[in-house]
MIGUMAR-994955 format. One record per residue (C-alpha): y, z negated, x; residue number from 1. Coordinates in Angstrom, 1 decimal. Layout:
BEGIN
north:Y, up:Z, east:X, nr:NUM .
...
//
This chain:
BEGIN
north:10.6, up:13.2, east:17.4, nr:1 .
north:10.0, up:10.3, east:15.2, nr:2 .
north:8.4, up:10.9, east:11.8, nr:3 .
north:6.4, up:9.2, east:9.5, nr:4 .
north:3.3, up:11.1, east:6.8, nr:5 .
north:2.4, up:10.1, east:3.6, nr:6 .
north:-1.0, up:10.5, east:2.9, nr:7 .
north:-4.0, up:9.7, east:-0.4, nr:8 .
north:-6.9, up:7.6, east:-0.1, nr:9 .
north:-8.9, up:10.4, east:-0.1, nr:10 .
north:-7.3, up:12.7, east:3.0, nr:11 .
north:-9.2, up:12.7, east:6.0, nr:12 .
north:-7.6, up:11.4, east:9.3, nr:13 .
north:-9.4, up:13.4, east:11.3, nr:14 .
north:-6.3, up:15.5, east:12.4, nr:15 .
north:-3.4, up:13.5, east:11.7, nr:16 .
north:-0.5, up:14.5, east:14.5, nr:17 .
north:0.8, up:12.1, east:17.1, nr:18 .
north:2.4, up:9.3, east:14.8, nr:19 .
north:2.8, up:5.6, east:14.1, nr:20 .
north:3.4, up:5.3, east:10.4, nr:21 .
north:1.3, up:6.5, east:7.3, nr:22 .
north:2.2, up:5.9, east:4.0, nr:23 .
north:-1.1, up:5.7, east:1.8, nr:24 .
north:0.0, up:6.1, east:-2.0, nr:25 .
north:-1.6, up:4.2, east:-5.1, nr:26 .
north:-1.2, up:7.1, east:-8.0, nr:27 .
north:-1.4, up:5.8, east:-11.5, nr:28 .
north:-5.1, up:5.7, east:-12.0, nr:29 .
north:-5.8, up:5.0, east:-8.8, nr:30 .
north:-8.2, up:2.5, east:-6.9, nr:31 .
north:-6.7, up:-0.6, east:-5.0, nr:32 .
north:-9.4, up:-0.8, east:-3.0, nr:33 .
north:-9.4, up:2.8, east:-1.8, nr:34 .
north:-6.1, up:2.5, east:-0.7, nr:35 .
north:-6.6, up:-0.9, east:1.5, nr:36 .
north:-9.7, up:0.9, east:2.8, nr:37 .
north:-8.1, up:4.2, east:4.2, nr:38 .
north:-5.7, up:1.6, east:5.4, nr:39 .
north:-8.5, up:0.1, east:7.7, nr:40 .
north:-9.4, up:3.5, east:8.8, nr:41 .
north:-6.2, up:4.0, east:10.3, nr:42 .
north:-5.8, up:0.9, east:12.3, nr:43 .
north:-9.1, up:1.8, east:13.5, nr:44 .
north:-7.4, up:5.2, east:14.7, nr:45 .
north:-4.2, up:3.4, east:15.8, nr:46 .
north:-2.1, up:3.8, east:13.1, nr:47 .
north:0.4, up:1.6, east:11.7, nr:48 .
north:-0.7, up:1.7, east:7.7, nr:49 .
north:1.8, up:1.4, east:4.9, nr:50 .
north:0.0, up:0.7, east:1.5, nr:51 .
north:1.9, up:1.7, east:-1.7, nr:52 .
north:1.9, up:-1.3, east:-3.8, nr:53 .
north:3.7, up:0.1, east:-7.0, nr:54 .
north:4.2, up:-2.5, east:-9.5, nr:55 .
north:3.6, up:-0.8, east:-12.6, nr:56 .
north:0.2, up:0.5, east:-11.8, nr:57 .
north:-1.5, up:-3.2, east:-10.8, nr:58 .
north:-3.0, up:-5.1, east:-13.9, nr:59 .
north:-2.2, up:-8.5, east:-13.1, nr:60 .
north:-1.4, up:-10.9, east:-10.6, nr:61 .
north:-5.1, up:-11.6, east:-9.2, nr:62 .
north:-5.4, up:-8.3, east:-8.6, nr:63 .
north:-2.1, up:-8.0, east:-6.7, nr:64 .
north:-3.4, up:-10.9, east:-4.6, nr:65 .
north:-6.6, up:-9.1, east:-3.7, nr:66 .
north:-5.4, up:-6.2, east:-2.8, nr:67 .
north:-3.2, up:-7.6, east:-0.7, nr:68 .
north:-5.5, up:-10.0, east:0.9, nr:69 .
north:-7.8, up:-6.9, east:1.5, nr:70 .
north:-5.4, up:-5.3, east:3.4, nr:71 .
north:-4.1, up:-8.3, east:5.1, nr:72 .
north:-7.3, up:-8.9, east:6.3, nr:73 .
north:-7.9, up:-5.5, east:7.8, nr:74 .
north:-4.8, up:-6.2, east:9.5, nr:75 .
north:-2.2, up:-4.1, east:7.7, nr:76 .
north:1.2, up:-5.6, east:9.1, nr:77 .
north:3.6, up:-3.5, east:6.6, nr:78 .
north:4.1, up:-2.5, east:2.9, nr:79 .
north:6.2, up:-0.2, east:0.6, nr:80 .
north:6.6, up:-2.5, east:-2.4, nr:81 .
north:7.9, up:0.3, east:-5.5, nr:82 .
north:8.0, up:0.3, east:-9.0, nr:83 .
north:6.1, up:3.4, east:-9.5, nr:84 .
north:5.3, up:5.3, east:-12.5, nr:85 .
north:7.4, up:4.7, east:-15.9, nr:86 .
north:4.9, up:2.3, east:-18.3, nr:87 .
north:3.1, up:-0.5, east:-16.9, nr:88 .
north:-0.1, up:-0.8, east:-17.2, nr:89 .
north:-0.1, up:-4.5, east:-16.9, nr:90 .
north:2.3, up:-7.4, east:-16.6, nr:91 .
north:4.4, up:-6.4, east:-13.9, nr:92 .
north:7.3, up:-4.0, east:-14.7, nr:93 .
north:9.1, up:-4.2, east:-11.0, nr:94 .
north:8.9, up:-4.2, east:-7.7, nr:95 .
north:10.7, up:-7.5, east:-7.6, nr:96 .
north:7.9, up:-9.5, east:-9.6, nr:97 .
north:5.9, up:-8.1, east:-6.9, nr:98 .
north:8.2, up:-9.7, east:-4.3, nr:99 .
north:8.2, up:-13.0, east:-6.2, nr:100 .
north:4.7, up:-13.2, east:-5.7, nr:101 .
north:5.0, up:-14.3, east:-2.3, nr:102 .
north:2.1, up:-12.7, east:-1.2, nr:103 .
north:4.3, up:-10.4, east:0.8, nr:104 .
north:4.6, up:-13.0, east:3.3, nr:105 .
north:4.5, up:-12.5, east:7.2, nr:106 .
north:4.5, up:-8.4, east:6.3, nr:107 .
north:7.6, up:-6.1, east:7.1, nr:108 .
north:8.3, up:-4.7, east:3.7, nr:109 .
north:9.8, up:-1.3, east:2.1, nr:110 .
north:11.7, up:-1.4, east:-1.1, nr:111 .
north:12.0, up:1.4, east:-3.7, nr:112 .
//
């Protein structure tokens, strides 16, 4: 069977089941950084990581470039690009801005 999990910074990999692809969300309120670092974790563990970037809960555009840089360079091949939650907390109000970016580049990307 093929499945994928979704999973929070915070959850513990300890006992994930036989799979290739985690989803790690970015809630409103949420830390970046967390989320590129649980990301790490599971390549470590031989997981295929898919960071939530959601557009509406990253400041600004150097801090879109960070965190994707962070998990870039823990070797994070794939991302689920979303609008997420309904007011922006910063400039971007889509996932497309996000896109426009072009930091994106060279990673297989989700759309929502």
């Amino acid at each position: 069977m093929n499945f994928s999990l979704e999973i929070g910074p915070q959850t513990s990999i300890d006992n994930l089941p036989a799979l290739k692809d985690v989803y790690i969300t970015l809630l409103p309120g949420g830390d970046y950084k967390e989320t590129a670092n649980k990301a790490g974790e599971l390549i470590k563990k031989g997981f295929n990581p898919i960071p939530h970037f959601p557009a509406r809960s990253i400041e600004n555009e150097p801090q879109l470039k960070e965190y994707v840089s962070r998990c870039k360079d823990k070797g994070v091949k794939q991302a689920l690009v979303i609008g997420g939650s309904r007011e922006p907390i910063g400039t971007f109000e889509s996932s497309v801005q996000l896109l426009e970016t072009g930091y994106f580049e060279k990673m297989k990307i989700g759309i929502a």
